[in-house]
C-alpha positions in Angstrom: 0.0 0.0 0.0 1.3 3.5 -0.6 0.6 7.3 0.3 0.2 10.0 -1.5 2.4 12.7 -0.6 1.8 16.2 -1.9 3.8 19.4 -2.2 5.4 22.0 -4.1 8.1 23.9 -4.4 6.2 27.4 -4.0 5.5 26.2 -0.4 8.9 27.3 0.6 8.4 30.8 -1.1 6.2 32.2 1.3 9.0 33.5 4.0 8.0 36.3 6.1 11.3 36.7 7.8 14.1 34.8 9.7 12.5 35.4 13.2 9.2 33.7 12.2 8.6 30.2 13.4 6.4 29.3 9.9 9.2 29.0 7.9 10.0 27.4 5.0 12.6 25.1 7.1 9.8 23.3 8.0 9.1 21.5 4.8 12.4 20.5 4.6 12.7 19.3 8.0 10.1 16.9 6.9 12.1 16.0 3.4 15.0 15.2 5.3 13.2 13.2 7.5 11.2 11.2 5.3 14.2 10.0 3.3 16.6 9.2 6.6 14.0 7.1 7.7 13.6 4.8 4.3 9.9 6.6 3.9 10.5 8.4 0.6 10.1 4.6 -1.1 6.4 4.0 0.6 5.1 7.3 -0.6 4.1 8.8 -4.1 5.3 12.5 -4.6 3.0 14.5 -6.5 3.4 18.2 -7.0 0.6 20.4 -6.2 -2.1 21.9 -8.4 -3.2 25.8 -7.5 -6.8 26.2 -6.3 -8.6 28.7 -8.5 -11.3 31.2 -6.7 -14.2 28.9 -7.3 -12.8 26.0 -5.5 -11.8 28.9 -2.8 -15.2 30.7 -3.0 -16.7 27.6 -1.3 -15.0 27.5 1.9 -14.6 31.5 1.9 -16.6 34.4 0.9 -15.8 35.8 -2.7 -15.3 38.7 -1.1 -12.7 37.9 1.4 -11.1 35.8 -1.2 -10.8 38.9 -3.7 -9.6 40.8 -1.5 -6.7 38.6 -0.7 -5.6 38.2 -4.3 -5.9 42.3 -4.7 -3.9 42.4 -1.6 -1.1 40.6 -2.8 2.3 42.6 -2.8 4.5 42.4 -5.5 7.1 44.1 -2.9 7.0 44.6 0.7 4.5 43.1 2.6 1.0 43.0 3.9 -0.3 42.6 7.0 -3.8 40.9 7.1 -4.1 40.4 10.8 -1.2 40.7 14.2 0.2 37.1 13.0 -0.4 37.1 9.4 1.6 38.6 7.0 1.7 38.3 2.9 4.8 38.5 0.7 5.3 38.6 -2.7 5.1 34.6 -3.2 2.5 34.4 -0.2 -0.4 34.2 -2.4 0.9 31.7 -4.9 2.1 29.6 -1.9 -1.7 29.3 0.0 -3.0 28.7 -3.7 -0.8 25.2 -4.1 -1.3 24.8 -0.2 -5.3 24.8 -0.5 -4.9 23.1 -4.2 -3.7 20.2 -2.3 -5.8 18.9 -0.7 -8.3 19.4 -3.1 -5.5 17.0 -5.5 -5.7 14.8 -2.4 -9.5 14.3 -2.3 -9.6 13.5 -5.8 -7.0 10.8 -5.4 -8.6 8.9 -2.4 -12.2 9.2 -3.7 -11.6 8.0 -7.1 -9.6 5.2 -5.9 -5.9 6.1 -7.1 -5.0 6.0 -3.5 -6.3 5.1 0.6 -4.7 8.0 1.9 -2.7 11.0 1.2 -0.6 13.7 3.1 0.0 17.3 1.8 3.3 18.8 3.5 2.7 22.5 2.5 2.1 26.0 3.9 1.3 28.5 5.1 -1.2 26.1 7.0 -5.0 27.0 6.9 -7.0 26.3 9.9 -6.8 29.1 11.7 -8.6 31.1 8.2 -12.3 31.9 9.1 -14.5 32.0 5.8 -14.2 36.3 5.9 -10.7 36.8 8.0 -6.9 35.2 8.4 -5.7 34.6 11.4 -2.9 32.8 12.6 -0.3 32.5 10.0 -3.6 31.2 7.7 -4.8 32.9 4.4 -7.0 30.2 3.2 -8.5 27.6 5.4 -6.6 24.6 3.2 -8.7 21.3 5.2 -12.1 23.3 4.5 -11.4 23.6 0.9 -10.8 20.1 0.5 -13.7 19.5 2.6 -15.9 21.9 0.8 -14.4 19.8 -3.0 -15.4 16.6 -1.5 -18.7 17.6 -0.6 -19.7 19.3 -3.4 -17.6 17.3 -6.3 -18.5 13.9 -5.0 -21.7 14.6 -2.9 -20.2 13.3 0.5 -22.8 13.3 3.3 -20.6 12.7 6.2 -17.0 14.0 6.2 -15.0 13.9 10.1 -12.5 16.2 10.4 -10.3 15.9 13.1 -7.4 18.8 14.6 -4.7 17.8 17.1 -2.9 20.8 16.6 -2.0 22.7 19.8 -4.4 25.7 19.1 -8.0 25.2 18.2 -9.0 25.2 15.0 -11.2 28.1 15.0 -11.3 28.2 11.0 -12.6 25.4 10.4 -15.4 25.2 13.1 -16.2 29.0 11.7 -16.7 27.8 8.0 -18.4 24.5 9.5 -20.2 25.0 12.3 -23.9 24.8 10.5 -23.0 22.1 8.3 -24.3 18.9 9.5 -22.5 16.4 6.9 -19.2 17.8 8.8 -18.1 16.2 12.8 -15.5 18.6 13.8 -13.0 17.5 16.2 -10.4 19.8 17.6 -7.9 19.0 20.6 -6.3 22.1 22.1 -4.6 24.2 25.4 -6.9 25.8 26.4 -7.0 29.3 27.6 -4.2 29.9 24.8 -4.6 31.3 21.3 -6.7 31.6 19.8 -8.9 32.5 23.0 -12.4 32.8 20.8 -13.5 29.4 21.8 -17.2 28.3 21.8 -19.1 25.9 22.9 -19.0 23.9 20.5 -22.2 21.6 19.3 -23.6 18.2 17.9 -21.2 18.3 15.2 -18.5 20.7 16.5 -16.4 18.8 18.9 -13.8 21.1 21.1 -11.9 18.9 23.1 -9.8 21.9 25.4 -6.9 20.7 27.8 -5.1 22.6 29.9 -1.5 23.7 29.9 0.7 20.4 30.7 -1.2 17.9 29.1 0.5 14.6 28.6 0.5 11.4 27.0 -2.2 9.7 29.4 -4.0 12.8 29.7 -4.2 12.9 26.0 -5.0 9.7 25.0 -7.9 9.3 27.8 -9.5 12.2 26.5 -9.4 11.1 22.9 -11.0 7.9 24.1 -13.3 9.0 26.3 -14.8 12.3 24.1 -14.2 11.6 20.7 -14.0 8.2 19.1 -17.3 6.9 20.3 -18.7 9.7 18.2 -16.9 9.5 15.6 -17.8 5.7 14.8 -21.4 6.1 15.2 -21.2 9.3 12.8 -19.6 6.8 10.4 -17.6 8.9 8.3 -17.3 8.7 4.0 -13.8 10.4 4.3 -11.3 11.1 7.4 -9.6 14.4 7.1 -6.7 15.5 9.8 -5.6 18.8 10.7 -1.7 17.3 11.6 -0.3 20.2 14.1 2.8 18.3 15.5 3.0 21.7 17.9 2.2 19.8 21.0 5.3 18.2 21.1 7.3 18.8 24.2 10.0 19.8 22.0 7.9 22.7 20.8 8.1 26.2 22.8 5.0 27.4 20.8 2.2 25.8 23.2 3.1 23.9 26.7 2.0 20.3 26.0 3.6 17.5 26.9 3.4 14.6 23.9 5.5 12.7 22.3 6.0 11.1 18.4 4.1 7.7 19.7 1.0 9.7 21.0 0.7 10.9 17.2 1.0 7.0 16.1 -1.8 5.9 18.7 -3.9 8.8 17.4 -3.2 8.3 13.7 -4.1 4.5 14.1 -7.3 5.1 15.9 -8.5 7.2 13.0 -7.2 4.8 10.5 -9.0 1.6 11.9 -12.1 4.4 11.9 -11.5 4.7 8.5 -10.7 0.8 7.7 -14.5 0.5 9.2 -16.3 3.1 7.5 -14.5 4.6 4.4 -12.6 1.9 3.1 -9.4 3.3 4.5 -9.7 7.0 2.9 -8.1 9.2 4.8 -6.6 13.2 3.6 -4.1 14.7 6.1 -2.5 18.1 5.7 0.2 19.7 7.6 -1.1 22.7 10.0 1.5 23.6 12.9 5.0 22.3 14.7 7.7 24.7 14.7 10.3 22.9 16.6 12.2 21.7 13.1 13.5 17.5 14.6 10.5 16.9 16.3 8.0 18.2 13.6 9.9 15.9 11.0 10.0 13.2 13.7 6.3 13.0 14.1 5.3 13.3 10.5 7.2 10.3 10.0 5.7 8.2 12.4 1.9 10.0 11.7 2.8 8.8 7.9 3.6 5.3 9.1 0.7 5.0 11.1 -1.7 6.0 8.0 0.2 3.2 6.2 -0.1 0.1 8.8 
């Protein structure tokens, strides 16, 4: 069995300075990785296709998304909220980010692949359908989301975040859509700070500052993957933040590479059950550069077992 494994090139041309933690490094922390560890032979490299404005227009509004394109500096840059910044290849770099994932739908639904993992950035899931946030210009997971739904007429899609921060985005753009479980893990208080309660469909999972491995796990198990078998997902989506890593000085969790196996295998046997395997992961946060590539390797492995 192998993975699909998407990126491009642009990805690493969004760079808003060397004091920024969302750096290009970060991709190739991951290259490096994959091919040390013997991965690079278990995957399929494809490079990304751009999403064009209607793909983008489904997830945001048209006019949040036209704004973003007028924005778009040729020098300089532009600030589109305290953390988020465009340069002159910002743009082109969300467009191949967000195009991903669409690619990666296609290839899981129509069979060319079980699963597929999109290393690109800037990451999306902090992106609300009319606002960035958080290093995010286009909420990437919600696109591909939004393709699936309306491409292949999915009724029941799970998306589930383990990044550090909660996914705000993506509950924004998703939280009156039914055929979407949203499932976010997160410190909590810590940023973004605008969390709600949550509903039927909109799972926030907050933890507190120190959370480790047991901690984790039990609360995984305990709120989430009852749910998320009886809502019997078509497709398995992951918001991979690998930012809760001890390792990381971003957030003040406490986990290690194996808690994003365990995680990665409880979905996958989900999606063994109910979706004959299909599952479309796409990188969101992890700043510290080893223990990003570290996990991604062993998230990666997990999808594959």
């Amino acid at each position: 069995m192998s993975l699909l494994f998407i990126s491009h090139p642009k990805c690493s041309e969004h760079d808003v300075g060397n004091e920024h933690p969302e750096c290009p490094e970060r991709l190739d922390a991951i290259n490096d990785r994959l091919i040390a560890s013997g991965m690079e032979f278990s995957v399929v490299r494809q490079q990304a296709i751009a999403a064009d404005r209607t793909q983008l227009y489904r997830a945001h509004s048209p006019e949040y998304v036209d704004r973003v394109f007028a924005l778009s500096p040729e020098s300089g840059q532009v600030q589109m909220d305290p953390d988020t910044q465009m340069m002159p290849h910002s743009l082109e770099a969300a467009l191949y980010a967000a195009g991903a994932n669409i690619q990666a739908v296609d290839a899981v639904l129509s069979g060319e692949m079980s699963q597929a993992f999109c290393a690109v950035r800037p990451p999306g899931h902090h992106a609300e359908r009319d606002k960035a946030m958080g290093f995010c210009l286009f909420n990437n997971i919600a696109v591909g989301a939004m393709h699936a739904l309306h491409q292949y007429g999915l009724k029941r899609i799970a998306i589930v975040d383990f990044d550090v921060h909660h996914g705000n985005g993506t509950e924004n753009i998703f939280f009156n859509d039914q055929r979407v479980l949203f499932c976010s893990s997160y410190e909590y208080p810590f940023y973004p700070y605008n969390v709600g309660p949550g509903n039927e469909h909109i799972l926030n999972l907050p933890l507190p500052a120190g959370t480790d491995s047991e901690a984790f796990q039990q609360a995984i198990q305990d709120r989430w993957l009852d749910k998320l078998d009886a809502f019997a997902p078509e497709l398995i989506m992951i918001s991979a933040g690998f930012d809760a890593h001890f390792e990381d000085d971003m957030a003040h969790f406490k986990l290690v590479e194996t808690d994003y196996h365990w995680i990665t295998s409880q979905l996958k046997a989900l999606a063994n059950k109910h979706c004959q395997g299909r599952m479309v992961s796409t990188l969101e946060g992890g700043y510290a550069l080893s223990a990003l590539g570290r996990s991604v390797i062993v998230h990666l492995k997990a999808m594959l077992d």
